[in-house]
N, C-alpha and C positions, 0 to 999 in steps of 0.2 A: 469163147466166153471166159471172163475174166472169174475163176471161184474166191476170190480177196472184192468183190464186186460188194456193195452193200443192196444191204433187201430192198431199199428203194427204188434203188435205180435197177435191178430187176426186174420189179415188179411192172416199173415205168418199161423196160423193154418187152415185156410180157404182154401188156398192153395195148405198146406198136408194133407187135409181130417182127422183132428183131431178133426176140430169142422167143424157144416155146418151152412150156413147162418142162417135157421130155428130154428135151436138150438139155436142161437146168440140174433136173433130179438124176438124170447118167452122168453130166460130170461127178456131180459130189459123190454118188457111188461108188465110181470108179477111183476117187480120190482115198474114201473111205476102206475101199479093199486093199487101196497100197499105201496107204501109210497109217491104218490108226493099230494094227497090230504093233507097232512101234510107238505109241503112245498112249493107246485104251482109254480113248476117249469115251467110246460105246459099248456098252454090256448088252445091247439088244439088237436086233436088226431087222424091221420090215419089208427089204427091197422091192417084192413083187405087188406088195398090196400100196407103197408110194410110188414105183411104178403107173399102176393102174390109176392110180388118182390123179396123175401128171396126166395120163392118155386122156383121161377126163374133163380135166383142167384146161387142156390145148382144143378138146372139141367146142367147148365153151368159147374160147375164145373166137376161134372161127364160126359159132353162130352169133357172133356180136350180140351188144347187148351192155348193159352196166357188169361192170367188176368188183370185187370187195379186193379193199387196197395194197392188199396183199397176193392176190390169186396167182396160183402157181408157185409161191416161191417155200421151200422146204424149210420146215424147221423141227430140231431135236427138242424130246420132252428130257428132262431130269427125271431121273429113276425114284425118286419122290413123290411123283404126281399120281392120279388115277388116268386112266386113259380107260375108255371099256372097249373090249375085245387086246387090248395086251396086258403083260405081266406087268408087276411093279413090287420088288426086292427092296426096294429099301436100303439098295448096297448090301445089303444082309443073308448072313447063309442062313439065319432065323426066319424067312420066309420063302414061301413056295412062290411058285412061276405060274400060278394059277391063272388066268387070264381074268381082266376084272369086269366088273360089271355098269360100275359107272362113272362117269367123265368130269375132271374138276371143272368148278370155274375159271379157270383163266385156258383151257386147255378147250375149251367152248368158244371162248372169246377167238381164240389164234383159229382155228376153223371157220367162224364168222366171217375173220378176214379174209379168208382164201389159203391160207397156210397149208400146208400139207405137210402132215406130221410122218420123221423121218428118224424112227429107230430114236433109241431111250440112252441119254447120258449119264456117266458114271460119277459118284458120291459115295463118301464112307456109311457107315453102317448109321442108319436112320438121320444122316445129316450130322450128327456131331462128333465132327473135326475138321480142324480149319485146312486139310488135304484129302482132294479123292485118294484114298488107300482103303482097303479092306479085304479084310482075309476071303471072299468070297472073289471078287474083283479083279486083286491086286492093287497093281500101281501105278494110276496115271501119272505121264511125264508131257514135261513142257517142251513145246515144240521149238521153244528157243533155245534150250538147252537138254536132253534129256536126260540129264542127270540130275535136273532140280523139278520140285516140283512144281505144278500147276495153281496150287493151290486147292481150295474148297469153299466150302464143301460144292461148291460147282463147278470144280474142277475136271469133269469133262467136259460141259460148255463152255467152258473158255479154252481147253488145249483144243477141241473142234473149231471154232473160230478162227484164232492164231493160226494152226494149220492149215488152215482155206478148206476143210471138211463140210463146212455148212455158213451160211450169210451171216446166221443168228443163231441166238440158243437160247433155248427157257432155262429160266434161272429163277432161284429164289433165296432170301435172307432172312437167317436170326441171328448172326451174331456179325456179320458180313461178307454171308457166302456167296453174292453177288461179286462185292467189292475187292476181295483177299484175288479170288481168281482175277480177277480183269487185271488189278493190277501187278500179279504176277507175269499174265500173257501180252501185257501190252495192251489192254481193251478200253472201253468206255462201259463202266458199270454201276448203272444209276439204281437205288436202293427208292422206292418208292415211299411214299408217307403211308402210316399205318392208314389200312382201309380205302387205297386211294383203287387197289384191284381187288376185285371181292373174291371174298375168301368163304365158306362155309364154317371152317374149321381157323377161330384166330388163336395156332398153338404157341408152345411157349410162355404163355403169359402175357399173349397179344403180343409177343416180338416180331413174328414172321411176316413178311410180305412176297408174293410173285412178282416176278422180274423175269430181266432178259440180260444176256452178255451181246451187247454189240461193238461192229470196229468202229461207228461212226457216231456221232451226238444226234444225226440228223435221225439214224435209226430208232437210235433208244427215243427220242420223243415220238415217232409214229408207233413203234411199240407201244408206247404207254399210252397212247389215243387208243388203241385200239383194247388193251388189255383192261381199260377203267372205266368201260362200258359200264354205270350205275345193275346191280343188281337189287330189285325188293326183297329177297330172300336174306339177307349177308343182318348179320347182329345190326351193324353201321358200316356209315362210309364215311368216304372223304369229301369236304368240300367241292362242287364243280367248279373248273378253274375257269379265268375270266375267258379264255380262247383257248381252241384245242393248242396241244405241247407243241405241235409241229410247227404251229406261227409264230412262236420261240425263239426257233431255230434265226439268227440271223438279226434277231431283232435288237434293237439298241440297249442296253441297259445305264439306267442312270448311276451316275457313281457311288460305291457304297463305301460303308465301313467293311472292310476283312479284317477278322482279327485271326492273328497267327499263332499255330499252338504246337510247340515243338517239343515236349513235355509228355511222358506216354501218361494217359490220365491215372492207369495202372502202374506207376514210375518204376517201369523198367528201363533199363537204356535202351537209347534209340538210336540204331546203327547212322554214321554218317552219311553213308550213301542216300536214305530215306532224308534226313534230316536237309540235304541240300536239294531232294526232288521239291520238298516242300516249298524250300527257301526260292526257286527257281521260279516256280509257279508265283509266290507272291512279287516277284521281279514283274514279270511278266503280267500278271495284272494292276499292275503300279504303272505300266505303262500303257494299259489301256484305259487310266483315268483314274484306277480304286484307290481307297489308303489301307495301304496295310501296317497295321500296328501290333506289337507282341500284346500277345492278352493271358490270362491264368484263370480259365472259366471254374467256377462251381459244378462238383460233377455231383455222382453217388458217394454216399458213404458205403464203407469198410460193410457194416450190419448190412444195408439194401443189396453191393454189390455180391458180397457169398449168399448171401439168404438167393438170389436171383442165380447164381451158378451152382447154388449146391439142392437150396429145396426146392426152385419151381422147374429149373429143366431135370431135376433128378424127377421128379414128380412126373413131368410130361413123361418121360423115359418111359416109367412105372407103366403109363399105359399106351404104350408105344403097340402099335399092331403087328405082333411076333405072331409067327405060328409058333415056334419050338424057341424060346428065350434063351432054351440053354447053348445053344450057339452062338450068342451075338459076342460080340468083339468083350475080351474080359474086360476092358474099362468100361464098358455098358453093361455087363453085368453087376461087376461092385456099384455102379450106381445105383442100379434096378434095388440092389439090396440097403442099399446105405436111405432109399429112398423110403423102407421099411422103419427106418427108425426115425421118424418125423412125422408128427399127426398132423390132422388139417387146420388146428388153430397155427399153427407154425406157418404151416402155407398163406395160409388168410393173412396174417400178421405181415407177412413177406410182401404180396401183393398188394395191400395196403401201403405198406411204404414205398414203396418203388411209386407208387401212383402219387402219392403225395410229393417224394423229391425230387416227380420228374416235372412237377409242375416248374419249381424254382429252377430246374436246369433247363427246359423251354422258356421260359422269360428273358433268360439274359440274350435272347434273339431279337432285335428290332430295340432292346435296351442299350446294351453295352457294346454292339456288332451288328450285323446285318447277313453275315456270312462267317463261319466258320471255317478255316485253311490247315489243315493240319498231314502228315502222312496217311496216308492209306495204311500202311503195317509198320512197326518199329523193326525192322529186320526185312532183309531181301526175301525172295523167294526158298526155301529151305531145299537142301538135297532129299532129292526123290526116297521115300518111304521111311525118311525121318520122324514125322508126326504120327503115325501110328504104331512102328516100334516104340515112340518115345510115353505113349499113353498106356500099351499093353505090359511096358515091361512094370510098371510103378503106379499102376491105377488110381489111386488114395496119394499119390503125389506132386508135387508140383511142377508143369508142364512148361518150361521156359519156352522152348518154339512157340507151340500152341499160345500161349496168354502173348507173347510179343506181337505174334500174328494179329489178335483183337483188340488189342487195346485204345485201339482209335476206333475203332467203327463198332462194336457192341451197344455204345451209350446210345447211336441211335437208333438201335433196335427199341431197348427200353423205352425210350424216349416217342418213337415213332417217327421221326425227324427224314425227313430227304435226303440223301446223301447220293455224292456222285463220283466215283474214281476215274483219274485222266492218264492217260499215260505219257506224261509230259518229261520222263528222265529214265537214263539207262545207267544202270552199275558200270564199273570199268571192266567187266568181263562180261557184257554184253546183255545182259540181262532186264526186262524192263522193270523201271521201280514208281508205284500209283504216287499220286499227289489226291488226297479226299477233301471235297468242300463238301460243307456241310447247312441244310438250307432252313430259314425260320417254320413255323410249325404250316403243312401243306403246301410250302412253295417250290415245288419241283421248277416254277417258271422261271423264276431266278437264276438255279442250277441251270438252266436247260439255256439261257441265254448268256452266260457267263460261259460253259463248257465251248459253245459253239464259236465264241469271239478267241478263244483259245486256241480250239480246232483250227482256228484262219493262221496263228503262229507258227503252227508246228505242223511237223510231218509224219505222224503217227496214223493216217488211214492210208500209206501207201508204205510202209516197214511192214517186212514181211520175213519170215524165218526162213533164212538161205535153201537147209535143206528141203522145206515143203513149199518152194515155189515152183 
């Protein structure tokens, strides 16, 4: 068994009795015991109880029978999620190891499918930082290099990945903690439209969405089939699309406009390495038909964008589910408190505008462009446990890593927008650097057929990191 195999075509062997579940969940285990103590991808571990679901899972198969399109094949939750009957930290020494009680919806959904959920991925302390590190955790490292980071905040499901530890991995974003890890590990990291997988809880200020880190395009769209199974319960959704994502895959796209954005919207400099992953990509779909032309979009203002990073996620913080607060990482404590000194008209007024200016900045889609091409991060991947020294030692100050890291993919948090990371370029010191399109309002179909005619260019689903093959 190939563990760099994509969950499809597992799934598909799973089904013709080439491979059985058993087979599938001891490799990764086995892979998981020797190598992620060198990377700490995993803060949790259920072996005997995915185990047993695998023994489960292969009896099913030998009494024939329909399958759900995933049966058999394992996958990691993010230490974010609720799972009931396991713990869920938060990344945080602020929370206890209590086992929970009840199970999110997307973590429903991957069960539907036949998933079999495999031990809990490492993130900083309640998601905000753009690298898994946490004083509780430590320090995930990237399995292409391990001295630089993974990234985040999903940054265990992407060094799990990359390493051949698991097919897939649940993922999820508010500011692009899909996106920062894929495209740190080399992945495909599709950031879904607000509401497209239902959520109970839409935190942030409606930023966050569930996702997945996968190695292939083919994946991430049968992920998203499966994970935006409509809910009646969810505040809203997202439009149903015109065909499931997976008939996407492969499918023709007519030529659009790309407009090209080299420019971090937060104008920071943006490293040249990043600056030419982008520029590569738009080559490249210049020769599959598109036009790409430099564009200078209309973003947030100055007021929307700190009012949205200081009072609505300092606010979320405020009621973030600590047991003991007084532990949590000090740059989330000076929040928790700086969160004290801003009432709710401040917030009101905040989330008002932000909804207001994200109208103008979803227009200029299907206006002025058709597709958005810009880097993934304005900077490579950072050395390993830079981003959380860099937030703890100066709390109340300004985070050059951190803001370089977001500056392209935050807007469509706000925004709610599609976004997709490819891993289309490598640093000269081997390291993978994302290229981010960015898709008009609800069209992951787009993304999802422009990624995959890419896919056909390049060779990013068979690179794999020397040492964990």
């Amino acid at each position: 068994m190939d563990p760099f195999d994509s969950a499809v075509r597992l799934a598909e062997a799973v089904r013709k009795r080439e491979l059985s579940p058993v087979e599938i969940v001891d490799t990764y285990l086995e892979r998981i015991a020797r190598f992620d103590p060198e990377i700490r991808a995993f803060v949790w571990r259920n072996d005997e109880e995915v185990r047993e679901a695998a023994v489960k899972a292969e009896r099913a198969v030998m009494e024939g029978g329909d399958l759900p399109a995933f049966h058999g094949v394992p996958i990691p939750i993010k230490d974010l999620n609720l799972v009931a009957g396991q713990p869920a930290t938060f990344g945080s020494l602020a929370c206890d190891d209590t086992p929970r009680t009840v199970t999110d919806p997307v973590v429903t959904r991957f069960l539907d499918a036949g998933f079999l959920l495999m031990g809990r991925t490492s993130t900083p302390d309640m998601g905000m930082l753009t690298a898994a590190e946490s004083s509780r955790y430590g320090i995930t490292r990237n399995p292409w290099n391990t001295e630089y980071s993974p990234g985040g905040s999903s940054g265990g499901a992407a060094a799990a990945v990359a390493a051949g530890l698991a097919p897939v991995a649940h993922a999820n974003d508010g500011g692009g903690s899909i996106r920062m890890p894929s495209s740190c590990c080399g992945l495909v990291g599709l950031k879904p439209s607000r509401g497209r997988v239902p959520q109970y809880l839409a935190a942030w200020e409606h930023a966050t969405v569930e996702g997945a880190i996968t190695r292939t395009v083919r994946d991430a769209a049968a992920l998203l089939d499966v994970m935006s199974v409509p809910d009646s319960l969810v505040m809203y959704g997202a439009p149903a699309p015109e065909r499931p994502f997976s008939e996407e895959v492969g499918r023709e796209s007519k030529p659009l406009r790309v407009g090209l954005l080299l420019e971090a919207p937060t104008g920071l400099p943006v490293d040249p390495v990043c600056v030419a992953a982008a520029e590569r990509t738009g080559r490249l779909l210049e020769s599959l038909g598109h036009t790409v032309f430099p564009v200078s979009p209309r973003f947030f203002t100055e007021e929307a964008g700190l009012g949205y990073a200081q009072t609505a996620l300092d606010a979320a913080l405020w009621t973030a589910p600590y047991d003991r607060p007084e532990l949590a990482e000090p740059h989330l404590r000076f929040r928790m408190e700086r969160a004290r000194t801003r009432h709710s008209g401040e917030y009101t007024r905040t989330a008002a505008l932000l909804q207001h200016e994200a109208v103008d900045v979803r227009a200029q889609w299907g206006r002025d462009f058709d597709v958005l091409l810009t880097p993934t991060l304005a900077c490579p991947p950072p050395p390993a446990g830079t981003c959380l020294a860099e937030a703890n030692a100066d709390p109340g100050g300004f985070r050059m890593t951190e803001n370089r890291m977001i500056s392209f993919t935050a807007v469509c948090n706000i925004t709610g927008l599609p976004a997709i990371s490819l891993p289309l370029h490598t640093s000269p010191d081997g390291l993978p650097v994302g290229s981010q399109l960015i898709g008009g309002p609800w069209d992951e179909a787009t993304l999802l057929r422009l990624a995959s005619a890419l896919e056909e260019l390049s060779d990013w689903t068979v690179r794999r990191p020397a040492r964990f093959e």
